[in-house]
Every structure is written in C-alpha cells, then in structure tokens.
C-alpha positions in Angstrom: 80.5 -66.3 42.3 80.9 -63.7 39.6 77.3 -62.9 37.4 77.0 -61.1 34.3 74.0 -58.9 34.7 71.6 -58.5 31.5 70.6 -62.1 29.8 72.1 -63.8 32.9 70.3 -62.3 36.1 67.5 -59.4 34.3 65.6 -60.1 31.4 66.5 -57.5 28.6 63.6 -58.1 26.3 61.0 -56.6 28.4 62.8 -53.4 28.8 61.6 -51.9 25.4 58.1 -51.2 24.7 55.6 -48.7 23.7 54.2 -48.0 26.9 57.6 -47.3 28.8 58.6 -45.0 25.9 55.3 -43.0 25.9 55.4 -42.3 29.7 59.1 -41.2 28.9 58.4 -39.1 26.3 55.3 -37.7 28.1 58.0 -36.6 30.9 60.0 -34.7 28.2 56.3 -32.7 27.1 56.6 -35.1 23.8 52.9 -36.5 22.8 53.6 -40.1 21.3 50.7 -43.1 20.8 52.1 -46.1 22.0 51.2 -47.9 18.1 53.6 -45.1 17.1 56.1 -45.4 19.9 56.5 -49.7 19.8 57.1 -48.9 15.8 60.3 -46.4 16.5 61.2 -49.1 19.0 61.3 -51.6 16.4 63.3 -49.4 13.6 65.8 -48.3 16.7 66.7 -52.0 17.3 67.0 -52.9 14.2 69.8 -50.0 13.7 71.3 -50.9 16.5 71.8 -54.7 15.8 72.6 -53.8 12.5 76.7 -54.0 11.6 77.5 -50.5 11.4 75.1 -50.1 14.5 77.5 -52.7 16.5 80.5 -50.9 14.9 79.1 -47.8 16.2 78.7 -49.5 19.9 81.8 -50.9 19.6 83.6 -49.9 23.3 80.5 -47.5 24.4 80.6 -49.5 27.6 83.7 -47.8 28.5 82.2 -44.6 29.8 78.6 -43.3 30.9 78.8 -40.3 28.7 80.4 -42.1 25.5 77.6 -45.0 26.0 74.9 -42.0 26.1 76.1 -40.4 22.9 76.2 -43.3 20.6 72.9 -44.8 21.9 70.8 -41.6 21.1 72.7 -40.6 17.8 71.8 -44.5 16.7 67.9 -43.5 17.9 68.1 -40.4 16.1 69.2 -41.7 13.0 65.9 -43.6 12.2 63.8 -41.2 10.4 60.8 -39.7 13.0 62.9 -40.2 15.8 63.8 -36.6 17.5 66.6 -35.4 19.7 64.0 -35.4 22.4 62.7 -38.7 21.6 66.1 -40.4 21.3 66.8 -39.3 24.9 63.5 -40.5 26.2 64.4 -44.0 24.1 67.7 -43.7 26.1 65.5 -43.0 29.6 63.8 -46.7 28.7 66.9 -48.0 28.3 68.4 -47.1 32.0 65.7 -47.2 33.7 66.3 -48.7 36.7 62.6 -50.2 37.4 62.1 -51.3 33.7 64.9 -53.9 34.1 63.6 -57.0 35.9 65.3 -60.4 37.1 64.9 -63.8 36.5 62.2 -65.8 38.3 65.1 -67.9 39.8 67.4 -64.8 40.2 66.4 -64.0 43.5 66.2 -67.8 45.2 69.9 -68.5 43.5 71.4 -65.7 45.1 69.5 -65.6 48.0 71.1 -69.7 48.9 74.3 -68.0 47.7 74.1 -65.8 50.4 73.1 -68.8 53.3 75.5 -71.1 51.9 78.7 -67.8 52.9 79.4 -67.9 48.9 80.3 -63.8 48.3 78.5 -62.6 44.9 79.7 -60.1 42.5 78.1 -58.6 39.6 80.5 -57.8 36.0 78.9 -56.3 33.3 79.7 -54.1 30.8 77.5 -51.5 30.6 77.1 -47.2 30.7 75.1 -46.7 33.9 74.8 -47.6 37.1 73.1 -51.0 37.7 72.7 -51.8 41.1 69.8 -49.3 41.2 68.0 -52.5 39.7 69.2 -54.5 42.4 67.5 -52.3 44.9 64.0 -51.7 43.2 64.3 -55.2 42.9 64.9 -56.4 46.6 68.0 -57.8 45.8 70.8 -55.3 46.9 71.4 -57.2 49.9 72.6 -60.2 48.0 75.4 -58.8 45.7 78.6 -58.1 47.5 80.2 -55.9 45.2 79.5 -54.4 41.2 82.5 -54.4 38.8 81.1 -51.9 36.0 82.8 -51.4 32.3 81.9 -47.4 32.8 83.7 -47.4 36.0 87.3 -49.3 35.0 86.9 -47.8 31.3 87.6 -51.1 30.2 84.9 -54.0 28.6 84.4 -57.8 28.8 86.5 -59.9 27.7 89.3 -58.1 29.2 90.7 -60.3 32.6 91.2 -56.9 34.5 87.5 -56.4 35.1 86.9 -60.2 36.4 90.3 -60.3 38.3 89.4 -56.5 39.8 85.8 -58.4 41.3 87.6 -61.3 43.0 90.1 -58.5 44.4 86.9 -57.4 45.7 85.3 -60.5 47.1 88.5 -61.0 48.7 89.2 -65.1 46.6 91.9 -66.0 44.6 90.6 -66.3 40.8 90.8 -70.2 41.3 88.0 -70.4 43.5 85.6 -68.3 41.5 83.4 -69.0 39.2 82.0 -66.6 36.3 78.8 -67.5 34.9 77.3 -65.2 32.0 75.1 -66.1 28.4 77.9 -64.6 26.5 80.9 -67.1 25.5 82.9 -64.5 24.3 82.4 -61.6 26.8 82.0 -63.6 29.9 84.5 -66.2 28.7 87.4 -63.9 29.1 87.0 -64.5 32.8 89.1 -67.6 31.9 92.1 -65.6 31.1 92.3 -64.9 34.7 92.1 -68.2 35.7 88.4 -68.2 36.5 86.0 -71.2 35.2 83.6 -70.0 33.2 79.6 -71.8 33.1 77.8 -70.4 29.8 74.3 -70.4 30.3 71.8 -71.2 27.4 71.2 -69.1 24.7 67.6 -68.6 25.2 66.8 -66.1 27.4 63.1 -65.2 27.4 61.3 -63.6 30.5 59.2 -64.9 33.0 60.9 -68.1 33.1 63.7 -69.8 34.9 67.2 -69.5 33.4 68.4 -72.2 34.8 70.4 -71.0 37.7 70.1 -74.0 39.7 72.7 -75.8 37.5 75.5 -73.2 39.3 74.0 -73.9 42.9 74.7 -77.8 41.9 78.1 -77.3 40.5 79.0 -76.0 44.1 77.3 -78.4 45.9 74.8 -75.5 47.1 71.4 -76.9 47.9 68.6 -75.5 45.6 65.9 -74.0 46.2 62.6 -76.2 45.9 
C-alpha cells in the first residue's frame, strides 16, 4: 500500500493557528497576540492559495531549501509580516508535533501491518515527515518514506511511486496508491499502480474513510 501523507493520513487544517504561531514567534524573542497572530495566518493563506501564490509554489517540493524560501518570501509579502515572523510561520508549518493523523489512520495501518501488507508513504513535500510518524506512535507501521525533497522530483511524476514499490520490494501491479489528490496521486497510474481517490472533504477529528482500502484488499477492519 502506497499513502499520500497530508489530506490522506494527517489532517492539514489544524496545523495553522494563532496559538502555534505565538509560541513560535515567542521562541524567536517576537511578542505577537494570538488575535494578531490567527489574522497574519489568514492574509498568509490567502496569498498562498492565490494564483500567483501557486505559481510561486510551483515545484518547491523539489528541495528543502527551495520549499523554505518561497514559503517565507510568500509570508513576508503580506504587509506586518517580518522576516522573523515569516520563519516562525514556516516553524508552524514543519512542525513535526502540530501535524496530527486521522482518527482512523492509526487502526488502518495498524491491520495493514497484521494482515503482512508493507506500507509506504509518497508525498511531495520540503521536510522530513516521518518525524510525525514518530510523535505520533506510528513509525513502526510505515515501511519506508518516498519524499519529493529527497528524489528532487514531485507527484504526479511515476519515478517517485515506482521508486516506493522498489522499496517495498512489489511489482507496481500489486500496489495500490491511495491519496485525496486525483491529479498528484493519480500519476501513480502511469506506473501501473491502481489508484483509490479518497473524498474531497477532509476535516479533522473525523474518520477519512480508510476502511474502504482495508475492504478493497479483503483486510478485516477494525471495529
């Protein structure tokens, strides 16, 4: 089984709020009231989802120290929004313990694991996941991560899903990607790798649905 990390296993909309950006702007000496802080928040997104903010993106996940760079000058491009502050933004937004899975993350891999089914993880991103993995609990149950920022290469390119099945030692046949993104994740099927979409809503603390992959492989599901 191959897993697309963010909006398939961990929740992304809890990463970003006041709170986590006032304790990381505290770290940097910078005193910011969280009213204040969840405002910049709000202006940073909406750059960043903006078109020239996805041009600006636009193969960042190819390298740690490109995807640094473009996130902060995006931050600091909305007015009030420092160098300093843009790297404490950029704290919240690899913080390890701020990204959170799924309720049903850890039972779908965990039965994964029981039923002998290797996992891997392919995401394109500019830091190091698995770190969530461990503050999670979850480490144990993920064979082997297949980064963007380590290949220098993004979703939807094949390489990156026929590099994790090189990994999990199965032919591309026998693997299955499953991811929220039909674009991205769906170039897993250019390698010869079924692909299961997951629904586009995505909100925390909630199921995402996972069981629907343990049935597709006859895994038993979790009660």
């Amino acid at each position: 089984m191959l897993f697309d990390f963010s909006g398939t296993l961990f929740d992304p909309t809890s990463v970003l709020t006041g709170a986590r950006l006032v304790e990381r702007c505290a770290m940097r000496g910078i005193r910011l009231a969280t009213a204040a802080a969840a405002a910049l928040l709000v202006a940073i997104q909406s750059v960043v989802d903006s078109a020239d903010g996805r041009s600006a993106l636009r193969g960042a996940d190819r390298d740690s120290g490109t995807h640094r760079a473009r996130w902060t000058a995006l931050a600091e491009s909305v007015p009030g929004v420092s160098p300093a502050i843009a790297a404490a933004f950029y704290d919240c937004v690899t913080d390890v313990r701020a990204w959170r899975p799924y309720t049903d993350t850890a039972a779908t891999l965990g039965a994964l694991r029981r039923s002998g089914v290797p996992v891997a993880v392919v995401s394109n991103t500019g830091w190091d996941i698995s770190g969530s993995f461990r503050e999670a609990g979850l480490a144990g149950l993920v064979d082997a991560f297949v980064l963007s920022c380590d290949l220098g290469i993004e979703k939807p390119d094949p390489l990156l899903f026929e590099t994790a099945c090189q990994k999990l030692g199965v032919p591309p046949s026998e693997a299955v990607m499953v991811g929220d993104d039909p674009v991205r994740d769906g170039g897993a099927s250019a390698a010869g790798i079924p692909v299961y979409v997951l629904p586009h809503n995505r909100a925390g603390n909630r199921s995402r649905g996972l069981s629907a992959v343990l049935r597709l492989l006859g895994v038993e599901v979790p009660a």
